[in-house]
Residue, then its C-alpha position, 0 to 999 in steps of 0.5 A: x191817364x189811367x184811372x188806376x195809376x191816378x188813384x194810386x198817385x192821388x192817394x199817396x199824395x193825399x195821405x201824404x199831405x191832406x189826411x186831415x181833409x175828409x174823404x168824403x161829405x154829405x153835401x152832394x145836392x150842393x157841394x162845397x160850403x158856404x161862406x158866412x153870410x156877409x161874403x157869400x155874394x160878391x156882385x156888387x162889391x169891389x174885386x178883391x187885391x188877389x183877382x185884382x192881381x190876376x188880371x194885372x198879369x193877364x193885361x201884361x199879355x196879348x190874350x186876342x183870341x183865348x178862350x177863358x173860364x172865370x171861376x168865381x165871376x163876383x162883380x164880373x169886371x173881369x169880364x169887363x176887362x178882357x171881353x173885347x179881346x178874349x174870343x170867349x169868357x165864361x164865368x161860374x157863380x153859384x149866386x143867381x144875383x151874380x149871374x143876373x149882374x154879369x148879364x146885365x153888363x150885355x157882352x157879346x162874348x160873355x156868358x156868366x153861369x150857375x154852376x158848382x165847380x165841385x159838382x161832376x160832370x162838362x164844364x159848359x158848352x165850351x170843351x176847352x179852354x185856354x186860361x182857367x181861372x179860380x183865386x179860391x180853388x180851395x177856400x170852399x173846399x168840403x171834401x175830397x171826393x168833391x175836390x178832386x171833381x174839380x182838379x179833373x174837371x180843369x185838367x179835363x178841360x184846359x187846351x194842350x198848352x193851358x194854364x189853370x191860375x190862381x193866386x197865393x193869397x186866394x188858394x191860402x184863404x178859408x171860408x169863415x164858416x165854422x164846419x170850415x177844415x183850415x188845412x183846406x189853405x193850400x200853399x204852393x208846394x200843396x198845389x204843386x202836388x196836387x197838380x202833378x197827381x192830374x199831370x199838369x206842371x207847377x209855376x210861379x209866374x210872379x211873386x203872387x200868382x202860382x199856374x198850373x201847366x198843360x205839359x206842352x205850355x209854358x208861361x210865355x206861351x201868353x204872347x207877353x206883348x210889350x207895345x199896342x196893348x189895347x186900352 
């Protein structure tokens, strides 16, 4: 896509729906802001309803095979869940105690990394991915300078018939910080906007979840399979 006519479109959209957000921040060694305390590191807590939702959809399907990016790895049960049929799971943590879990879990086909989601640049060593997953794609939003890093990053990065999924209730939720913007809680026409500045197409798959699409994607694109799902 032209960077122009993405610049044009992004800053109708922007001004449109999201003039309240800042356009840009300080925060460039570390992108983003950090949740309080108490929330910052998930390795040892339990998956959360909004991820646990997630991965109830992703079990309905056949994923053998798929490359998959997790951001936000937490206590990787994700990882857990899907390694011995997903062909790849990379996950991101800006928490080295989170990475240091996931490593110590000893899949072959998974690799935890820390990494900011917001800061530019690959996104790992994998190119492409099948499924991007981020529940909270918005919650620790600073800027968009750092925001729109991210958006490109997925579109850049998902396979011609991908998807970048997340959930209602996630993109909803702000960090409880008090420097926090709550416009940063995004709903699903919010999301939609932002995903057709990058070309990528809305849905709702359930009640909950809402994806973006590659243009040559659709949702049963996932090989639903109804029988044989392994354990």
């Amino acid at each position: 896509m032209c960077a122009t006519f993405l610049e044009t479109r992004l800053d109708a959209v922007w001004q449109e729906r999201f003039a309240a957000l800042p356009m840009k921040c300080e925060r460039d060694a570390n992108p983003g802001i950090d949740e309080v305390e108490e929330w910052r590191e998930w390795s040892h807590r339990e998956t959360t309803p909004d991820q646990e939702r997630i991965e109830e959809y992703l079990d309905t399907f056949d994923v053998t095979g798929l490359s998959i990016l997790h951001v936000g790895v937490g206590n990787s049960q994700f990882a857990a869940r899907f390694s011995h049929r997903a062909k790849l799971i990379v996950g991101f943590t800006i928490s080295p105690l989170e990475a240091q879990q996931g490593e110590r879990l000893k899949l072959a086909n998974y690799r935890p990394i820390v990494r900011n989601k917001y800061s530019p640049g690959p996104l790992g060593e994998q190119e492409h991915f099948d499924i991007v997953i981020d529940n909270n794609p918005t919650t620790f939003g600073c800027c968009r300078r750092h925001f729109i890093n991210m958006m490109a990053s997925y579109a850049a990065c998902i396979q011609p018939n991908g998807m970048v999924l997340t959930d209602r209730v996630g993109l909803g939720w702000v960090v409880s910080a008090p420097e926090a913007n709550p416009r940063w809680s995004f709903d699903f026409d919010d999301w939609a906007a932002m995903g057709g500045v990058f070309g990528l197409r809305a849905a709702r798959p359930t009640e909950y979840l809402y994806a973006l699409l590659a243009r040559a994607s659709c949702v049963p694109d996932l090989r639903p399979q109804t029988e044989g799902r392994p354990a």
